[in-house]
C-alpha atoms as one frame of an Amber mdcrd trajectory, in Angstrom:
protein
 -35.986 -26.670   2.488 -35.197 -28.455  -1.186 -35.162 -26.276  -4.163 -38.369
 -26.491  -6.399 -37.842 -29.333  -9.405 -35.749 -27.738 -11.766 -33.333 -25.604
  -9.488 -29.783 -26.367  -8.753 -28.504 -24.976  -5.253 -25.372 -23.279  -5.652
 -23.532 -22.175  -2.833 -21.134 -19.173  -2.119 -17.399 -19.677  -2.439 -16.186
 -18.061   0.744 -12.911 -15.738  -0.514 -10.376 -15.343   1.938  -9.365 -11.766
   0.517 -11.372  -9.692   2.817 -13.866  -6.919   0.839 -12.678  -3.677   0.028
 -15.329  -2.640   1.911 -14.786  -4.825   5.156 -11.077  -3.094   5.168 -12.245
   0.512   4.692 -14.534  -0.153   7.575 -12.127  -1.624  10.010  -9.660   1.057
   8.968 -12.236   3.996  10.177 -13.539   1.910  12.671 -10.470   0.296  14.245
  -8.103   3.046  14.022  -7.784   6.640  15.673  -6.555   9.693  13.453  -3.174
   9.119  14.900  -3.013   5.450  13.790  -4.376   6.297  10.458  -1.760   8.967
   9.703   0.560   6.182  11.156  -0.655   3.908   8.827  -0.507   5.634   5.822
   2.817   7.105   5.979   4.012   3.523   6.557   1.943   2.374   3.751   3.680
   5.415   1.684   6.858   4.726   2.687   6.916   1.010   1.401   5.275   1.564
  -1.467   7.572   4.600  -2.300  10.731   2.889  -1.197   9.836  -0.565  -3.672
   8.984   1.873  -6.490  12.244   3.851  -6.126  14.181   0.584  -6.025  12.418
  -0.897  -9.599  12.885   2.668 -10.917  16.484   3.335  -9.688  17.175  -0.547
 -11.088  15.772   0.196 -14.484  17.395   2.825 -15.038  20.681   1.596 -13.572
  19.799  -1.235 -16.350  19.243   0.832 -19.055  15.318  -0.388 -19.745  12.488
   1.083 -19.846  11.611   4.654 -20.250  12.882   6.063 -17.313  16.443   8.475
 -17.257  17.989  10.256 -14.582  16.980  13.851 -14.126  19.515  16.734 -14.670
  19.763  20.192 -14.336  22.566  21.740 -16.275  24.484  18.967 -15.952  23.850
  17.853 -12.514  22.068  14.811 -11.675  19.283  15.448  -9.464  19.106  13.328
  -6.906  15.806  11.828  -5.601  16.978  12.563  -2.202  15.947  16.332  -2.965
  12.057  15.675  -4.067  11.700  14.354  -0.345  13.530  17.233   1.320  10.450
  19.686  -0.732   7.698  16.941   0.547   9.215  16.902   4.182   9.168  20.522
   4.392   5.827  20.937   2.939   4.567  18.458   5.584   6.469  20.369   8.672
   4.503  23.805   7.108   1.639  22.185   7.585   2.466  21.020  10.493   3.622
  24.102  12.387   0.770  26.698  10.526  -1.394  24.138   9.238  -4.987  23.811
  11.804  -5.831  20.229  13.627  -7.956  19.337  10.142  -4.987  20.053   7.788
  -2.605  18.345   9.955  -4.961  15.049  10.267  -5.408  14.379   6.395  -4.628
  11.495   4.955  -2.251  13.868   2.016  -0.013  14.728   4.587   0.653  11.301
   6.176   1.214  10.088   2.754   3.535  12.956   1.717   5.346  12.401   5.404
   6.255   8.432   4.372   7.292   9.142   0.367   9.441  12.118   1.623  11.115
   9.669   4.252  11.764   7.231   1.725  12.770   9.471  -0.815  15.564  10.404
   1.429  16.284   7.621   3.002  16.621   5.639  -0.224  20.042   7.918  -0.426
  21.384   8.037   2.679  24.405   6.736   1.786  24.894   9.485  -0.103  23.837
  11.988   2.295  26.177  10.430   4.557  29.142  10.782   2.937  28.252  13.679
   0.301  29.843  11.450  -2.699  27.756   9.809  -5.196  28.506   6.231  -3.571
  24.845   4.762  -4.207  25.786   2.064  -6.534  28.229   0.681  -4.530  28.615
  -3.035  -4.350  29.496  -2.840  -0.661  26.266  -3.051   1.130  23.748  -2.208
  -1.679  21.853  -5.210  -1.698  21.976  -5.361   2.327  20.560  -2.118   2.563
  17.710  -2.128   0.490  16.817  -5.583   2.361  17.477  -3.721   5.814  15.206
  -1.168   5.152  12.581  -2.716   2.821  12.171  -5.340   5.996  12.058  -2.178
   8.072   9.404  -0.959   5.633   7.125  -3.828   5.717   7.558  -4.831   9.180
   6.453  -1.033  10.409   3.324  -1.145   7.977   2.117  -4.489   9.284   2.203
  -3.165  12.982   0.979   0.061  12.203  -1.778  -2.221  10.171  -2.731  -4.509
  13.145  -5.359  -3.548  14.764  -7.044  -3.106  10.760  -5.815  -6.794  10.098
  -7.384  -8.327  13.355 -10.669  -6.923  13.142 -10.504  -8.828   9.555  -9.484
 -11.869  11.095 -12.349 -11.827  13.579 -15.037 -10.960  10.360 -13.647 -13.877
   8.816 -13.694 -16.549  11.716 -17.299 -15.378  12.871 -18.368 -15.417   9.315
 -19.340 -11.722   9.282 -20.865 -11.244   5.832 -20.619  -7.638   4.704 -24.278
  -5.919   4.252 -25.806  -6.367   1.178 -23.374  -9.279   0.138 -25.426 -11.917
  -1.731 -25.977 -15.322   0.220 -26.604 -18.415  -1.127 -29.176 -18.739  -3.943
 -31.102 -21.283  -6.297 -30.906 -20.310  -9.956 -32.405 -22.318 -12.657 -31.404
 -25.301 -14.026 -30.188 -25.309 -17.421 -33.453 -27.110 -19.584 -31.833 -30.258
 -21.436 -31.679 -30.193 -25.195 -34.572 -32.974 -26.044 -34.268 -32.102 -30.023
 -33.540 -35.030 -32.408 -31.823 -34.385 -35.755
């Protein structure tokens, strides 16, 4: 069927970014509470891990508005603020009923308390301030930032495929607008 005289047919664009909607969907859909609290605490530990990196960095560098934290003259160490999140997470988890346990605040409070700490292990591990370090700084923080990303991906997976199998069947999410005719804009016939 043509478009009435007048009409231009414009077609859709297809965007390869799947919807916000489409992911929220194959999230609840796709995933079990288990793999959701997997999920997220992966999700939280990347994120928290990268942000704790440019943070640490910056302030290493002397730019932006970020300082170090102290107390009377001690440095606080971020390794401490995950120690509080883990052991709010493991109340929860020992007191805490099945619907406590299963939300989404814990999982994420789980993976930014692991990275918290982890992102000073070295320091844990030898109970000297040896963070800055040349000797394996760099290696580290690509060791576990691949670590981070690779364990969000798989824990992401099943989320990711379903995507992948909207987008090769075409799966258009309800209510998403389809191709339309819209009006031609009228030529300017005016002499001056």
């Amino acid at each position: 069927m043509r478009p009435a005289a007048g009409w231009v047919y414009c077609c859709r664009v297809t965007n390869l970014a799947p919807s916000p909607d489409a992911v929220l969907r194959a999230y609840h859909e796709e995933l079990g509470p288990g793999q959701q609290s997997a999920l997220l605490s992966w999700l939280a530990f990347t994120g928290t891990f990268a942000g704790l990196r440019a943070l640490t960095y910056s302030i290493r560098a002397g730019k932006g508005p970020f300082r170090n934290i102290s107390v009377g003259g001690e440095h606080l160490h971020h390794y401490m603020w995950g120690i509080g999140l883990l052991s709010g997470v493991g109340a929860v988890a020992v007191r805490g009923d099945e619907q406590h346990r299963r939300h989404p605040a814990v999982a994420v409070c789980y993976g930014a308390g692991m990275a918290l700490i982890v992102d000073e292990f070295a320091l844990l591990l030898d109970l000297k301030d040896v963070y800055w370090a040349r000797q394996g700084r760099i290696s580290i923080d690509l060791g576990v930032g691949a670590i981070a990303v690779a364990g969000s991906y798989f824990a992401a997976l099943p989320v990711l495929r379903r995507l992948q199998r909207e987008r090769k069947h075409g799966a258009v999410a309800p209510g998403a607008p389809g191709p339309e005719a819209v009006p031609e804009p009228e030529a300017d016939h005016s002499t001056a």
